[in-house]
DOLUM-400748 format. One record per atom (N, C-alpha, C): y, x, z. Coordinates in pm, whole numbers, plus 50000, padded with zeros to 5 digits. Each point is the difference from the previous one (the first is absolute). Example, Ala and Ser with C-alpha at 12.3 -4.5 7.8 and 13.67 -1.06 7.14 Angstrom:
2
494315131950780
501194991150000
501205009050000
501054996549928
501195008250006
501094992350073
END
This chain:
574
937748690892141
501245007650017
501104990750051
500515003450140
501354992150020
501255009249922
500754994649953
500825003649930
500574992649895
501675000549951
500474993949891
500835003949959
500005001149841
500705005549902
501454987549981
500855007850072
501304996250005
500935003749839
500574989249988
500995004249912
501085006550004
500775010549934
501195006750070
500785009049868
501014997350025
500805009449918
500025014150020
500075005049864
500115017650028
501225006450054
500564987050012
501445006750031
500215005850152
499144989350083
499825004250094
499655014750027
499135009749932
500055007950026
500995014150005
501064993949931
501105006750018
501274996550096
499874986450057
500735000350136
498665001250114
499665009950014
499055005350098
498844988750080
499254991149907
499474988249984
500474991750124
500854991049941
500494990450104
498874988749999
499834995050090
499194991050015
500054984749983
500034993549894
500234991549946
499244996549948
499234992950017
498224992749938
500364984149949
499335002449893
499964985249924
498824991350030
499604991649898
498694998750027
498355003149977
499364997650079
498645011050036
499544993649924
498425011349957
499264995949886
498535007050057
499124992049991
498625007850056
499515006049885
500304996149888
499625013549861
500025010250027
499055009249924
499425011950043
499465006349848
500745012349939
500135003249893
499315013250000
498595002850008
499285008550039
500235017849887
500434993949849
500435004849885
500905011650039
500864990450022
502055004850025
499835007150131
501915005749973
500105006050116
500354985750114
499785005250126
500224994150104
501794995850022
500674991050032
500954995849998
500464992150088
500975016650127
499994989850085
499084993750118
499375001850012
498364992250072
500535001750146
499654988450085
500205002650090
498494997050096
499935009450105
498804997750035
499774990450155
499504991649972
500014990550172
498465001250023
499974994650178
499014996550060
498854987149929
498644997650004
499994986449919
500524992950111
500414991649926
500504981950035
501595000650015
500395013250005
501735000349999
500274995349856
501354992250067
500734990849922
501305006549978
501054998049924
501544998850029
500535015349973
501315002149987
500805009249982
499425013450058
499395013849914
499865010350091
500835006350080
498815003050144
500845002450136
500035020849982
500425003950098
500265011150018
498445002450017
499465014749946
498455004149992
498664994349918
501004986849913
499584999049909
500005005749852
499355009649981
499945014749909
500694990549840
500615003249964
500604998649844
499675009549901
498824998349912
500025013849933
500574996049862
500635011349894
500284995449906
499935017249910
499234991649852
499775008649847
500335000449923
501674988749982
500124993249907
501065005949913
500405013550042
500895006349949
499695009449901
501095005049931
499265012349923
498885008950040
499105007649951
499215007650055
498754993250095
500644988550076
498974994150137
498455002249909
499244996750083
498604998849984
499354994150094
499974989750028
499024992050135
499494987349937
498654999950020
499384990049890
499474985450114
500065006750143
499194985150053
500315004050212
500104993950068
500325004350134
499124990250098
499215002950066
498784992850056
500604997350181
500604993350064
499815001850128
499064996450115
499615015250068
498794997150072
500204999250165
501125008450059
500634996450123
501335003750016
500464997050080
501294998450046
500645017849982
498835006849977
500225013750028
499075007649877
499544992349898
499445007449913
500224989249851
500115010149880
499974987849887
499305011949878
499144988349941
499345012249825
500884997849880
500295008650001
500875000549821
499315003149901
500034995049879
499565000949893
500905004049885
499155012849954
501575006449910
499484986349861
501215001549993
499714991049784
499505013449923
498834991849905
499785008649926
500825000949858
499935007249913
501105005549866
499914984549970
500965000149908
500304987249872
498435002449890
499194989750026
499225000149842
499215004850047
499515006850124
498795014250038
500205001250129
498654992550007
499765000250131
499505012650100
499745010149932
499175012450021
500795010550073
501324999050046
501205006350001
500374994650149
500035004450144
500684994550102
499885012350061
501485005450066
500145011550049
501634999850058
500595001749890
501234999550007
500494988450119
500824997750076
500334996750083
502094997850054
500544990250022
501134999250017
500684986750056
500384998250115
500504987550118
501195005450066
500774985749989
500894997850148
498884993350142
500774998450037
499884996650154
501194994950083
500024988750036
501284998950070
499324985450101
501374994550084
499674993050082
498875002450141
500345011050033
499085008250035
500784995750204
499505000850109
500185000650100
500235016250131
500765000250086
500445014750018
498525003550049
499545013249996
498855003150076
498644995949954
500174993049908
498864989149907
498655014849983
498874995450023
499405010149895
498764995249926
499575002949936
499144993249907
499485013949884
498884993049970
498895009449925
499824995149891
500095004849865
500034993549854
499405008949985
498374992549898
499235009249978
499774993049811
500085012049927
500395002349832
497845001649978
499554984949974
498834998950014
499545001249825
500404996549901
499794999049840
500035016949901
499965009150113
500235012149852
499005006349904
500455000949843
498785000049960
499565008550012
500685014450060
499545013849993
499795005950153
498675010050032
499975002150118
499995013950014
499895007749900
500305012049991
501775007350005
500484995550101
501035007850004
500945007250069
501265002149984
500665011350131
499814993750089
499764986750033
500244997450082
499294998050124
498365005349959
499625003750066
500285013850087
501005008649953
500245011650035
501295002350045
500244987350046
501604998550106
500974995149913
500024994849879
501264993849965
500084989650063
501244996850019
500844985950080
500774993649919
500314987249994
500924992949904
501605007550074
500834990749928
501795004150007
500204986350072
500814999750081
501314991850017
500825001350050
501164988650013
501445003050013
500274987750012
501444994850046
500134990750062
501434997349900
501064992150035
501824995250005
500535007150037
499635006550197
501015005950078
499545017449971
498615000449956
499455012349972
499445002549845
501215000249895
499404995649878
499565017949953
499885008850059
498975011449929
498504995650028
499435005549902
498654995449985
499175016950088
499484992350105
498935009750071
498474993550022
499275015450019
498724995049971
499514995050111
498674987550029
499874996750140
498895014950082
500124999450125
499515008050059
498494997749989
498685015149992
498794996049983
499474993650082
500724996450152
499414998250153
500204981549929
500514998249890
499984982850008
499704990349894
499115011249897
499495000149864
498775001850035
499114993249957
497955000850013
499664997249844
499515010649972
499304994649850
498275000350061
499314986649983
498494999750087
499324987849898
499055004250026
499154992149985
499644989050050
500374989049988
499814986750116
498654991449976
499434995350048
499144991050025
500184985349989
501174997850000
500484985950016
500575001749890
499815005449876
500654999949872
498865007049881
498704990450054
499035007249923
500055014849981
499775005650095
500095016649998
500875008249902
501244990549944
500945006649952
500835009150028
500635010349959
501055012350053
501084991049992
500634995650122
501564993250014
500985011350059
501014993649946
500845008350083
501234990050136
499995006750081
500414994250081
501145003950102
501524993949996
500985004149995
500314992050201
500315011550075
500264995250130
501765000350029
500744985449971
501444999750036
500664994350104
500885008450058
501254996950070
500594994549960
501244989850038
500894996549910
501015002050127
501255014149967
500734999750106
501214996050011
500734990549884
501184992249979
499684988149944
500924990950065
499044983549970
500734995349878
500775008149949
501114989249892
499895011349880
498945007650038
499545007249889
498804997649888
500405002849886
498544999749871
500015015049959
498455002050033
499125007149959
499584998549843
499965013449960
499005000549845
499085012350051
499064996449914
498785008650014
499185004749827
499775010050005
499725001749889
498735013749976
499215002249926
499285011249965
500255008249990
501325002249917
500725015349960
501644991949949
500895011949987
501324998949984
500264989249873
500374986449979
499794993749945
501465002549876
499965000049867
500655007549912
499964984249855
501244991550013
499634991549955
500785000149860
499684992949889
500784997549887
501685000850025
500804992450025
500745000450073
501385010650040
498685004750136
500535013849989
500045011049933
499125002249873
500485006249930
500925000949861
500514988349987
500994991449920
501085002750044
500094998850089
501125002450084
500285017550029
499345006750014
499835016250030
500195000449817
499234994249900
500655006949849
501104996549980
500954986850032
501204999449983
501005012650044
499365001450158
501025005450041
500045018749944
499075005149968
500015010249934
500265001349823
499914987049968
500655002549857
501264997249998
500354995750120
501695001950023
500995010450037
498985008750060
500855012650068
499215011349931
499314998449888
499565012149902
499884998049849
501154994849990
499615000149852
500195004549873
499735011950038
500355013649921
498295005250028
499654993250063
498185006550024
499134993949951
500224987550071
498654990449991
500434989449883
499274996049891
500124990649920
498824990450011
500014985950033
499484992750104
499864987649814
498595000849983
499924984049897
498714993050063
500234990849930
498794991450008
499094999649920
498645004150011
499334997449915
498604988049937
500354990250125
499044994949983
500234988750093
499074988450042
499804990250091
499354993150022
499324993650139
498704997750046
499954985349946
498794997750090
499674984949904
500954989950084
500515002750120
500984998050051
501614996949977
499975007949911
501225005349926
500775011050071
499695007950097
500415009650067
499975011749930
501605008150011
499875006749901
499415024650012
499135002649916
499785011450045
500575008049918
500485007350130
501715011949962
499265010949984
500455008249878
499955014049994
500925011150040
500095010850068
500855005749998
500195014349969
500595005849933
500435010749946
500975012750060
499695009650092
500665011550076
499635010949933
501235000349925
500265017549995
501455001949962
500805011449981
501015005549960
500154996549865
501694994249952
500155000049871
500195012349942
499464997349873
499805010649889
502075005350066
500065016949969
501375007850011
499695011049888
501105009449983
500065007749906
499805011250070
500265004750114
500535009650129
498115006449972
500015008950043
498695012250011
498994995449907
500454997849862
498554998149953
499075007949966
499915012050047
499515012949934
499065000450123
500164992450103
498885000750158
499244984549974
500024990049928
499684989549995
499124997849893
498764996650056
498884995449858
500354988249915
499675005549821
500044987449948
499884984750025
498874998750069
500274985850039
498854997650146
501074997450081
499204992850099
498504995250069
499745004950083
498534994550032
499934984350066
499334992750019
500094989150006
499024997050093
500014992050141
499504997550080
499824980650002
499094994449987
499914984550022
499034997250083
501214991650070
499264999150147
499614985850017
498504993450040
499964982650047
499705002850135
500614985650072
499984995950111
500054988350078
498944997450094
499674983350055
499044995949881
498755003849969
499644992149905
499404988150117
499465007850140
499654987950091
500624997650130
501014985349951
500244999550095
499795006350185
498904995950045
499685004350134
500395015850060
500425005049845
499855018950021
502144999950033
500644995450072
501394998850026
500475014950003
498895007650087
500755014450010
499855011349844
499394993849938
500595009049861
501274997749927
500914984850054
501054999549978
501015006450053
499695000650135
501495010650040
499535014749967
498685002749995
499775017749979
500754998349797
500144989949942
500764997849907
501574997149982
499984993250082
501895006150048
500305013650071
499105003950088
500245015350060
500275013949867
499244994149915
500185006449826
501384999549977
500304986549940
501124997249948
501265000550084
500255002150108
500535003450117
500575013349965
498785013649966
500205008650020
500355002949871
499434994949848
500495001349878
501284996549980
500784990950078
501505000049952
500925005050124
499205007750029
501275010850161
500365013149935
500615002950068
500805017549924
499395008250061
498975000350082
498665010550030
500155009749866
500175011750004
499625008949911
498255001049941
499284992550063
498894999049944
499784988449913
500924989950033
500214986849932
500734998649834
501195014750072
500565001049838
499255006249933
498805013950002
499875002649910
498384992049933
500164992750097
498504986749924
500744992049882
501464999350049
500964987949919
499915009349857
500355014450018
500545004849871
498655001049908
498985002750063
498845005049883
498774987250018
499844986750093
499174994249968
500454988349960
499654989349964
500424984249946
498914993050129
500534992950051
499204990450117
500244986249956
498384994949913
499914983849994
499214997450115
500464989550097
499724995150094
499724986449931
499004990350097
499564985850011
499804995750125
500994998150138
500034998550067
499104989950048
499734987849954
499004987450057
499544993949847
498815003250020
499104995449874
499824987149999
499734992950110
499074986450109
500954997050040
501464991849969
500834997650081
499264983950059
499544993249903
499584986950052
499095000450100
499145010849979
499005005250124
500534995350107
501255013550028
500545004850089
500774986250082
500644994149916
501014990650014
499114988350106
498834995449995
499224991349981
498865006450168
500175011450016
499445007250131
498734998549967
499335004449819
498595007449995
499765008650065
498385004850013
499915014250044
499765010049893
499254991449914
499775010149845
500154992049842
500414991550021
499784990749857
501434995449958
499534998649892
501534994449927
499564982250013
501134990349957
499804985950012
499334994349965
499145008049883
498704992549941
498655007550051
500415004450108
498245006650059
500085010549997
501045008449855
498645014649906
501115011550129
499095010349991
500185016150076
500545000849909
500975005149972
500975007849883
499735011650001
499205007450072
499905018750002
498174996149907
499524988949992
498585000849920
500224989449869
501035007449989
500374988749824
500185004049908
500445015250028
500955000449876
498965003949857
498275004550007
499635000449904
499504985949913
500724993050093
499794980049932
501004991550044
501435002949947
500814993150083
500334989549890
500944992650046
500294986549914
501545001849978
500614993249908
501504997349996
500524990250113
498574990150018
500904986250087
499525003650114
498855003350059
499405004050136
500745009550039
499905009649936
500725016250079
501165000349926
500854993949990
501445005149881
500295011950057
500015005850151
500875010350061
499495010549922
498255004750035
499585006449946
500035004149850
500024987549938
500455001649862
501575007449924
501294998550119
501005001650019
499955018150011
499334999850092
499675018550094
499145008449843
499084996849944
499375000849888
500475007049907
501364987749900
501115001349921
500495012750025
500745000550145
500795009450015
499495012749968
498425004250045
499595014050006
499334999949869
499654989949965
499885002849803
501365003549967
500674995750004
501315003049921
500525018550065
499684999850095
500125014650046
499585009649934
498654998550020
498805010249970
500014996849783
500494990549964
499845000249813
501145006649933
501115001650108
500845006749932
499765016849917
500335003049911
499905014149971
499965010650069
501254993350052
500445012150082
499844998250170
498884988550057
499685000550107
499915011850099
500245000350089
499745006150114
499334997850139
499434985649982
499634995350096
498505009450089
500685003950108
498595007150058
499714995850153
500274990550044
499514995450154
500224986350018
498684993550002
500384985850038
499524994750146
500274997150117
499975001050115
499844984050044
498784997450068
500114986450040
499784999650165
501004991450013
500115004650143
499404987850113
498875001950069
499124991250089
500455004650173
499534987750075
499575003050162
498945001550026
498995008850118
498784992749997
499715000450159
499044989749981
499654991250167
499155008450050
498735010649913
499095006750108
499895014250002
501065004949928
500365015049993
500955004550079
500665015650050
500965004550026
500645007949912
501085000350044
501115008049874
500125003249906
500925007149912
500214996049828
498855008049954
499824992449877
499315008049896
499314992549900
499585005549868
500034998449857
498404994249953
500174988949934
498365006249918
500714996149872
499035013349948
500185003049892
499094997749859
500015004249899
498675002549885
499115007650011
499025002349929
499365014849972
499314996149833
500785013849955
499744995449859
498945012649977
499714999949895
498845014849918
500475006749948
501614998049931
500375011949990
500345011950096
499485007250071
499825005450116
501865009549999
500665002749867
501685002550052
500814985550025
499534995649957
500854986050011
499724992850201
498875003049992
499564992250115
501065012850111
499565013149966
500995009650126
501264998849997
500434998749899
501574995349945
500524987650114
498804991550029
500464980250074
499375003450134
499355010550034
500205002850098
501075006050087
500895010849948
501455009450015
500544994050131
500294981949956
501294997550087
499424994950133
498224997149953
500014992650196
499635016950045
499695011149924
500345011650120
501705002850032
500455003149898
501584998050066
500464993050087
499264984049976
500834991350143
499525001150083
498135007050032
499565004750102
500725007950106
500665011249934
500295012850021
502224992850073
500244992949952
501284998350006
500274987650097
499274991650027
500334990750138
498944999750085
499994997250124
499315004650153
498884985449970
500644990249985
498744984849959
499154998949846
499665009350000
499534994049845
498695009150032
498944984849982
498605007050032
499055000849824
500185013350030
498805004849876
498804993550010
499495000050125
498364992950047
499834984649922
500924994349996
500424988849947
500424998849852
500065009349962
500124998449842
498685000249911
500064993149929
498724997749899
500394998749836
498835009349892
500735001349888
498714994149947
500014989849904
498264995349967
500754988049875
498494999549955
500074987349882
499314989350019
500304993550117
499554988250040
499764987249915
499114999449934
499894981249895
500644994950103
499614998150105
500444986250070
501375001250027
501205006549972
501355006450045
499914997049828
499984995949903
500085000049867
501384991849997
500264987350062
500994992149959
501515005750090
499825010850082
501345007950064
500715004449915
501345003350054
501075004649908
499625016049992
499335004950103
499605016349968
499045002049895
498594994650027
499094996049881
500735000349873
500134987349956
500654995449857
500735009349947
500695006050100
501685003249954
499865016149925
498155004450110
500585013349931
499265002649891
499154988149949
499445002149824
500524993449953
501334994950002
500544990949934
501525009349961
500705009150068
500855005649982
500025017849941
500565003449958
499665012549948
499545010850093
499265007049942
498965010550122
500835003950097
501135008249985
500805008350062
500534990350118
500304988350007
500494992050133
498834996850063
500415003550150
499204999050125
500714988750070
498764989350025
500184990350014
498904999050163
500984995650080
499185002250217
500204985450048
499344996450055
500084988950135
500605007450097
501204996250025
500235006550200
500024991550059
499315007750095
499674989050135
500805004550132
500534989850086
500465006750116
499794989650138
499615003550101
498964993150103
501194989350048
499084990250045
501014989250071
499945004850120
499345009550060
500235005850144
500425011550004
499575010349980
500455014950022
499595008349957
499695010150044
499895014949955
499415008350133
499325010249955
499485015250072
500245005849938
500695012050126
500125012349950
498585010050010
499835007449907
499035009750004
499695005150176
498705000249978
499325003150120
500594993850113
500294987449992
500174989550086
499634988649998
499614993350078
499264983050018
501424988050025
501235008150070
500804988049974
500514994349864
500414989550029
500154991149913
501895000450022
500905000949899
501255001149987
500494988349943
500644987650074
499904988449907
501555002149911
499624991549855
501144999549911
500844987550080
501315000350029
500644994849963
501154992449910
501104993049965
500055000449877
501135010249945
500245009150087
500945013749962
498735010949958
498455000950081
499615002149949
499424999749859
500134986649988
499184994949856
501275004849851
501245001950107
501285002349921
499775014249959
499655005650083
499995014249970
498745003849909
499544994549996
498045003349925
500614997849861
500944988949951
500955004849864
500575009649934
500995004550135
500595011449972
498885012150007
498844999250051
499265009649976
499425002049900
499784987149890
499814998749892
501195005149884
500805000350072
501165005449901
499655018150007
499655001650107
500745012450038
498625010149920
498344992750031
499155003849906
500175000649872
500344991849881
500534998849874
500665008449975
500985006650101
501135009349974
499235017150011
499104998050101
499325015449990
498925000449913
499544987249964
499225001749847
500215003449880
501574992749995
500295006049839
501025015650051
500465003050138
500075013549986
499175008749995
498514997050017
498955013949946
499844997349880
499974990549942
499694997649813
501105006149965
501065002950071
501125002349912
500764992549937
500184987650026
500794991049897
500974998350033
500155005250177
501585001850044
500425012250012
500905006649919
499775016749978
500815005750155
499565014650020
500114999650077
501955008150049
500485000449877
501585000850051
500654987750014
499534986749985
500624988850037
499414999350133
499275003350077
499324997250146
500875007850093
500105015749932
501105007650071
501134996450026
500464989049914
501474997949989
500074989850130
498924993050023
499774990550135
500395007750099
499735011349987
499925006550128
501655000650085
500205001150095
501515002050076
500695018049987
501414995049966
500265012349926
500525005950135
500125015250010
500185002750127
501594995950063
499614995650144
501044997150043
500354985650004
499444993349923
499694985149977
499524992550169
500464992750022
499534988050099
498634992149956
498815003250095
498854996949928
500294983350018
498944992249913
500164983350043
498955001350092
500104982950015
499134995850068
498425001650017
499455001649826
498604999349950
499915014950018
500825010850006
499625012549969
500335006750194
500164992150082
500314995050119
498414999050049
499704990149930
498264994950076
499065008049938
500495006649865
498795008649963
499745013550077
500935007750083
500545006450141
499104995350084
499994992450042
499784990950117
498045000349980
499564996049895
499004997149942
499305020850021
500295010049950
499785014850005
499785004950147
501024992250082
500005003850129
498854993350060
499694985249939
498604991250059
498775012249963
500155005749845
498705006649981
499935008650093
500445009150085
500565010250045
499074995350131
500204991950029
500144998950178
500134986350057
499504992550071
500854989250083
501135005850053
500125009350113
500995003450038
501115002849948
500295002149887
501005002149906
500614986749957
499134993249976
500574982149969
500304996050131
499675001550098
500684997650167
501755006350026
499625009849933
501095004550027
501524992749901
499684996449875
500464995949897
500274985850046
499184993650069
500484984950005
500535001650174
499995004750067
500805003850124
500895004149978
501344995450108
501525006349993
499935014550020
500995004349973
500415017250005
499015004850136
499735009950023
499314999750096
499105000150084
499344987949937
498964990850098
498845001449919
499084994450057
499084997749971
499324981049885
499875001849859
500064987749970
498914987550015
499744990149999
498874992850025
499644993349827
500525003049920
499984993349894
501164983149997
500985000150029
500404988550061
500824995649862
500515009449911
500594993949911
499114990649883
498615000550033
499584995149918
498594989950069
500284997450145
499584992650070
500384990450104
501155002449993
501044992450087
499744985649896
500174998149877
500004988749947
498704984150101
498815010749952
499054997750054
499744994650131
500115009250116
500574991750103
500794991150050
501085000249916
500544989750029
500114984249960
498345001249916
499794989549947
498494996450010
499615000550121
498674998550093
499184991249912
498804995450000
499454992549999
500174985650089
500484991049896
500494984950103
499194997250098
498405002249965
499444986550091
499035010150096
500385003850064
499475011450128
499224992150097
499004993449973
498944989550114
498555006749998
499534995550072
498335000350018
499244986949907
499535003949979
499084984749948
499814991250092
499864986349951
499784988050133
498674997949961
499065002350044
498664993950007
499774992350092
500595000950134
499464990650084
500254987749976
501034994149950
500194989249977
499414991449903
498725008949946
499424994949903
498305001849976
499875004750150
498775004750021
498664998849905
500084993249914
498875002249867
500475007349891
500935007050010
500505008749857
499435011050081
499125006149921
499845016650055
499895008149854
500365004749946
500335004049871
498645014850041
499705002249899
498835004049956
500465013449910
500085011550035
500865011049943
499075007749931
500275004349882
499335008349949
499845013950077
499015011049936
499555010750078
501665009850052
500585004350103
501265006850051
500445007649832
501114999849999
500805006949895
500765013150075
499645014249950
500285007650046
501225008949975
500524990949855
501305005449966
501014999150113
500845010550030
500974996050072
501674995449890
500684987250027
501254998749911
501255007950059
500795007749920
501195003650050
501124993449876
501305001850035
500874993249936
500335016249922
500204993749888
500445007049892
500845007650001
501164991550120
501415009250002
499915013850035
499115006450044
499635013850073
500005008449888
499624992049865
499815011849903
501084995949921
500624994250014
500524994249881
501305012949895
500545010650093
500685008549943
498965013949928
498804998449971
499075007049970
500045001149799
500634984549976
500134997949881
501274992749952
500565002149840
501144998249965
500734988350052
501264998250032
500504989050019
501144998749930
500374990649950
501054993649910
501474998150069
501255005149957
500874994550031
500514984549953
499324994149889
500394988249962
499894988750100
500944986549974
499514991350054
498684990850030
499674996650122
498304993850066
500514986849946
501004992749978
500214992249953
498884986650116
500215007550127
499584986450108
500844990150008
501695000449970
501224991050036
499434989949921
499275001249843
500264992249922
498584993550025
498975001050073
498874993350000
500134980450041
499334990949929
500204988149981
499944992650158
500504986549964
499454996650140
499004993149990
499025001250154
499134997950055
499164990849894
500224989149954
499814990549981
500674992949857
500215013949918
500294993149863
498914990649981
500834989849912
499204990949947
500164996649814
500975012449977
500334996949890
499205010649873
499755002049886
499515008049915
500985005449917
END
């Protein structure tokens, strides 16, 4: 390998890495993330020149375990595998900088341990740049997931780049990367501007010492209608991130809490009749550290909890406490505990569940994945599974639901790192992360038509939601309009998103979209490398469309996306 692990401050990455090199080191830390690395020709000496590739992992989240250079126009990356466990390489996360105008080059992701996945079926990594900091997905015309020959007949994946600004750094990543960090920063800022809702403690902390927050959404106890209000509260506890690599169950976990503290009339009446314990990041050290599934000492935290430890798993032990202390009270109410996953070889949301022998109990834990069937356009039934798996014994669904009193229904949700089909269709609708925002609020909005057929939200407090005549509808009761007219007809939603008049194209909810292209619009360079011929698996017949087409089909939130407040590029801090 020509190449050397340069020394460098993190600071650099926040004045847009100035180039300032100390001194070189031919060490090579196969373990760790990559830091920095710059890649030369062999026998080059001296200060890197322009097109000499700089990759760097060394930040929160990164993940790059080793960088091989093979020509001037091609290099192999090696993801790092977890802390402690080696069995774990998937997850994926780099800068790029020092890059030359017009440069192009082929990085091929040769180490993954898994070959079964979307990505055989058209997923593409994300990136984004300094001058282009939204994160878009790369185009399929420059993504090859194949089988190579020159990599012991391994499935690589293999990334074909442009680089079309020279004083630009690139990040590249698997999926929307969702770091400790940033969500520290997102609980501050909502236990600041709600705190009459959310009551935000700590309950626990990693071996790290990083600390895991609980949080608490609902309405304070009032005196006002108690004659429409049940004795006491139902209680929803929710975990989330037990693995790292799964990033998009964190924002479909802020898309929740998003919509739990907005004045959505569907939001207040969740506030008045349910209690919401949330556990936003179980695995913060995971996370912090750019695992794909392990906490710092190796263990899966979703296969522990029927053998967990105080010092190995404290989190788990932490998460534990809490729902014992829930479920022992007298006067418990606890009936839904929700753990919330990504997954790499499925499409769109959906549940597995139990199956118990009491044959009412078992129809009872079935109810809500038909309700959420029936109530959002992505949630695949085909994909749900209800069983008593031994080998699923150490999951939080397993354990949790002979361990807690009969009556709480206890689900895995899953929601795809790629997309969704709609019924009797082969395209593929990719999530983005407004999508992944909204798959929350769809989770809210299911919960809410569940406990309105049980009845636990009676039904003259629902009426009272309603707009009294003459009233100025909002916004949400605006798109639910909008949404009647979609069932109705395309043409009716044409008409709705077109000026007075005219004819509409859908533009209010695609204009975003366009105007935020895909950066790197090239052909692949093969010629310049005439022995790469990438080796493609059998044609993939899915066709991908962008999400935005459907996206007014299902609820949308007036609350803040809270994009202003996303970190920069290149935290380096915890």
């Amino acid at each position: 390998m020509a190449g050397c692990l340069l020394p460098y401050d993190p600071l650099e990455h926040t004045n847009m890495f100035s180039k300032a090199e100390s001194e070189e080191s031919d060490e090579e830390d196969g373990t760790g993330n990559v830091t920095r690395m710059v890649m030369r020709p062999p026998g080059h000496s001296g200060k890197a020149k322009k097109g000499h590739l700089c990759l760097d992992a060394s930040f929160e989240t990164g993940n790059l375990g080793r960088v091989d250079y093979i020509s001037e126009f091609e290099y192999d990356l090696y993801v790092r595998s977890d802390s402690c466990n080696p069995r774990h390489r998937f997850w994926f996360n780099f800068t790029i900088d020092n890059v030359r105008l017009d440069q192009r080059v082929i990085l091929n992701i040769i180490n993954f341990s898994r070959e079964s996945t979307l990505l055989s079926a058209g997923l593409t990594p994300l990136i984004k740049s300094i001058t282009r900091p939204h994160w878009e997905r790369m185009p399929t015309t420059q993504v090859f997931y194949h089988q190579s020959p020159h990599h012991g007949d391994r499935y690589i994946l293999s990334l074909a780049l442009n680089f079309d600004v020279e004083e630009d750094v690139y990040q590249v990543a698997l999926t929307y990367p969702y770091s400790f960090s940033k969500l520290q920063f997102y609980l501050d800022l909502i236990d600041e501007h709600f705190p009459s809702i959310i009551h935000r403690e700590v309950i626990g902390h990693t071996i790290q010492n990083r600390p895991v927050d609980l949080l608490t959404i609902t309405n304070q106890a009032t005196e006002s209608d108690e004659e429409t209000k049940p004795l006491r509260k139902k209680t929803v506890f929710i975990i989330c991130r037990s693995h790292p690599g799964e990033s998009p169950a964190s924002i479909v976990c802020q898309g929740l809490i998003d919509f739990l503290v907005s004045s959505e009339p569907i939001a207040r009446a969740l506030r008045e009749f349910i209690e919401f314990k949330i556990i936003p990041m179980i695995n913060p050290d995971g996370v912090f550290n750019g695992n794909e599934r392990s906490s710092m000492v190796g263990a899966d935290l979703n296969r522990v909890w029927n053998d967990y430890s105080e010092y190995f798993h404290p989190t788990i032990k932490a998460a534990m406490d809490a729902i014992r202390h829930l479920d022992e009270q007298p006067d418990s109410n606890l009936e839904f505990i929700l753990d919330l996953h990504a997954h790499h070889s499925l499409l769109g949301t959906f549940l597995y569940g139990n199956s118990y022998d009491d044959f009412l109990r078992f129809e009872r834990h079935l109810l809500f994945g038909k309700i959420y069937s029936q109530t959002v356009e992505d949630f695949c039934m085909g994909n749900c599974m209800y069983n008593k798996d031994n080998l699923k014994s150490g999951t939080a669904r397993r354990f949790l639901s002979h361990t807690v009193k009969e009556h709480v229904n206890v689900y895995s949700f899953f929601i795809s790192m790629m997309g969704f089909q709609l019924p009797n269709s082969s395209d593929i609708l990719l999530y983005d992360e407004e999508g992944y925002q909204r798959a929350g609020r769809n989770m809210a909005r299911a919960l809410f038509e569940y406990y309105k057929i049980v009845g636990h939200i009676p039904a003259s407090y629902i009426q009272s939601l309603h707009p009294a005549p003459g009233r100025k509808k909002t916004k949400y009761e605006v798109q639910s309009t909008y949404r009647n007219f979609r069932s109705e007809g395309k043409q009716h939603a044409s008409r709705i998103d077109g000026k007075e008049g005219e004819e509409g194209d859908g533009s209010a909810f695609a204009s975003y979209r366009r105007a935020n292209r895909l950066i790197l619009e090239i052909e692949p360079c093969f010629t310049q490398n005439p022995s790469f011929r990438p080796f493609l698996r059998k044609p993939v017949t899915i066709q991908v469309k962008d999400s935005m087409d459907s996206r007014s089909t299902t609820p949308l939130s007036n609350g803040s996306s809270y994009e202003d407040f996303e970190l920069c590029l290149y935290s380096t801090t915890g």
